[in-house]
N, C-alpha and C positions, 0 to 999 in steps of 0.2 A: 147693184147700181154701179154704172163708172163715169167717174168724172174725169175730165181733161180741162186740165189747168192749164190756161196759153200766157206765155209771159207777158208784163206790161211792151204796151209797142209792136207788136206783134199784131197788127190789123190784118193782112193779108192771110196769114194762118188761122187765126180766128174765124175772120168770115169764109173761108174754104170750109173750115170744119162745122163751123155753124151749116150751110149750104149741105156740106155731105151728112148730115147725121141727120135733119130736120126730122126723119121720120123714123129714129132708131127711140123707142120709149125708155132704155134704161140707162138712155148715154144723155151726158150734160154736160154742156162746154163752160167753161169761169173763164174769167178774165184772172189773174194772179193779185191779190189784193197786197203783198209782204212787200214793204219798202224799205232799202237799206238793209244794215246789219241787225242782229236779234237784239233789242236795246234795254231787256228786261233785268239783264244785271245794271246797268251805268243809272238809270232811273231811280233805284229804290235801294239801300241797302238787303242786305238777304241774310235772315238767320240760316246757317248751315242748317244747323239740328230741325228747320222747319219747313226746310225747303221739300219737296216729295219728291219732285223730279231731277233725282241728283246726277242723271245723266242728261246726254245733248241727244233731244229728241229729233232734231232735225239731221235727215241725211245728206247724203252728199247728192249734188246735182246726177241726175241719170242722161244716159246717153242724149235719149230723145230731145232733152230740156236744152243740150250744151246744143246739138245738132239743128233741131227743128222748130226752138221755140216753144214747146211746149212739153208737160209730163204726162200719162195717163193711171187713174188710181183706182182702183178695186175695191167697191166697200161692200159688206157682205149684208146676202138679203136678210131684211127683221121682218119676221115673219109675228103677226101679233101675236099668236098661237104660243108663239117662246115667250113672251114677257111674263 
């Protein structure tokens, strides 16, 4: 499956992409739902020792997102078979 994430604001790339894919079945366009900065440390204090995700899971903007409004993401097929 691949998704394309279009940034907030970004109408006229949205519906281009909406419009060109309508009849592609493994492609899904989102709207960008993240607002502002990641705010999950200033919210709540954070026990080190408890935290799992002790690294920064989010990467950096890609070409396409600074360029075109939006990103495109690869997620891999679940086949029921494997579970």
């Amino acid at each position: 499956m691949r998704v394309i994430y279009v940034r907030r604001g970004e109408f006229s790339t949205y519906s281009v992409l909406i419009d060109s894919l309508i009849a592609v079945s493994d492609v899904d366009v989102r709207w960008d739902r993240r607002r502002g900065e990641d705010r999950r440390a200033k919210s709540r204090p954070i026990d080190v020792r408890a935290e799992r995700r002790m690294e920064e899971r989010r990467k950096p903007p890609t070409r396409d997102w600074q360029l075109h409004g939006y990103t495109v993401v690869d997620f891999p097929d679940i086949d029921s078979s494997d579970r």
